[in-house]
C-alpha positions in Angstrom: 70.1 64.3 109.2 70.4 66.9 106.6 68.1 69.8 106.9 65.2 70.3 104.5 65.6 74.1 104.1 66.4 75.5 100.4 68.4 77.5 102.1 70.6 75.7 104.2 71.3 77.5 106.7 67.8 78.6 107.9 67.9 80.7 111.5 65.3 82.6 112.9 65.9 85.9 111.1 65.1 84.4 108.2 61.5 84.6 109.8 61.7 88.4 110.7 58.6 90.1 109.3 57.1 87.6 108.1 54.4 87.8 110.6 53.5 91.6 109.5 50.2 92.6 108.0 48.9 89.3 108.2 46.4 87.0 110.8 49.7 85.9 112.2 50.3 89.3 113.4 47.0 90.2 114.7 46.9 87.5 117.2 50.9 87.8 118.3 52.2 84.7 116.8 55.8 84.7 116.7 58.5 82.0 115.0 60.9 81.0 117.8 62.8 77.6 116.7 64.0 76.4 113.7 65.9 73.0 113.6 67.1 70.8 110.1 63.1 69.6 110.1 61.3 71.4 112.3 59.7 75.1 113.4 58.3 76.0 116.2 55.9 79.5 117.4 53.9 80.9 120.0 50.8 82.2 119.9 49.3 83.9 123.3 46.3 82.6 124.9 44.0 86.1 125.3 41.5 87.8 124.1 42.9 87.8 120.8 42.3 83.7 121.0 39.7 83.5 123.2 36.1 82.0 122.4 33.1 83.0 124.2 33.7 81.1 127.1 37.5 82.4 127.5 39.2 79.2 126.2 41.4 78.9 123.3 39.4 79.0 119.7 40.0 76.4 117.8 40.1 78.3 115.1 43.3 80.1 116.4 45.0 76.9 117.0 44.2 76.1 113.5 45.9 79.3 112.8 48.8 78.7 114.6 49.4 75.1 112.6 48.9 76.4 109.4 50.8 79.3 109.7 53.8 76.8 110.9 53.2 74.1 108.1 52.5 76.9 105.1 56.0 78.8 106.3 57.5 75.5 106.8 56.8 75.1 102.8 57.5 78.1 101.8 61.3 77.8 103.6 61.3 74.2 101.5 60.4 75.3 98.0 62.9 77.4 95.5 60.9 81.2 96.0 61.8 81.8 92.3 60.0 78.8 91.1 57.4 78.3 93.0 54.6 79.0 95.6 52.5 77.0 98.2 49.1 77.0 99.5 46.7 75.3 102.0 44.9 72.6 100.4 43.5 71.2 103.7 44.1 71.2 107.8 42.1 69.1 110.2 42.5 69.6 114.1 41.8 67.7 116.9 41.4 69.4 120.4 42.9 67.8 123.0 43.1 70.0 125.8 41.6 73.6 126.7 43.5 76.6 127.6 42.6 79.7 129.1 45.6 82.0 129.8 49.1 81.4 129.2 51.6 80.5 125.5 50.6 77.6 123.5 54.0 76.5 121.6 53.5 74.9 118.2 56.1 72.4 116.2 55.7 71.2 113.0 57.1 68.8 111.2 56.8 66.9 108.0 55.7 63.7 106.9 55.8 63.8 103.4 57.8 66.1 101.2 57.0 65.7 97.4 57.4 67.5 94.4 53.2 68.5 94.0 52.7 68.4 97.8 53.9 68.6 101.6 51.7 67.4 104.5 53.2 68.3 107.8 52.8 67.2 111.3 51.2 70.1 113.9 51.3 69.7 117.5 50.6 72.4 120.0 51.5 72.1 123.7 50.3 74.5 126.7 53.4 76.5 128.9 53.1 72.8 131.1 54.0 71.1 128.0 50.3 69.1 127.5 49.0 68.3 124.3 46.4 71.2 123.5 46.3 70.0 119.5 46.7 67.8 116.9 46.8 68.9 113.2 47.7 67.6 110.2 48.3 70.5 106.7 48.1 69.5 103.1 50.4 71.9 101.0 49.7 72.6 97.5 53.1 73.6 95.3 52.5 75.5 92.6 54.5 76.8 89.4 54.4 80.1 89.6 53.1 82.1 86.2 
């Protein structure tokens, strides 16, 4: 398979900084994998994460996906041309965590020319299904 990357030969430094000034940053996500149609990250399960009842927020998983599917665009689309942006995320919560790594992957299902809707899976460290998402990607002209 041929990779999807506008730039062809994608690697992880490509990612470096990315994560600065940003949500991504405040709750210690980092990129670690990047394959011909995949990425993958960790996020840290602690209080950064946490909901009240010390488990892993929802919200942060949701986080962690569309941070992976919006970069995942972004590495897609010609940066001179255009942009991307959220359109839409759903999640489904599989499994609770309280301490540990989750590990995110995300790959995509549909690349088009208006749109990109990737695939979002996050595991725990024993490599369980934590959560299922699914990201709409808007690509835009830019002005």
């Amino acid at each position: 398979m041929a990779a999807i990357w506008f730039k062809q030969n994608l690697s992880l430094a490509d990612f470096e900084g990315m994560e600065a000034n940003t949500i991504a940053d405040v709750i210690g996500l980092r990129f670690s994998e990047v394959g011909d149609n995949y990425i993958k990250g960790t996020m840290p399960v602690d209080h950064r994460t946490h909901q009240p009842y010390g488990l892993l927020h929802g919200g942060a998983s949701c986080v962690l996906a569309e941070t992976l599917g919006s970069v995942a665009s972004a590495k897609i689309i010609d940066p001179e041309k255009f942009i991307c942006v959220g359109l839409e995320i759903n999640a489904n919560h599989i499994r609770s965590v309280r301490s540990g790594i989750v590990t995110g992957i995300t790959t995509p299902i549909h690349i088009g020319a208006s749109t990109h809707v990737w695939d979002i899976k996050i595991y725990d460290e024993r490599e369980k299904l934590v959560c299922v998402s699914r990201l709409t990607v808007a690509i835009l002209k830019k002005p």
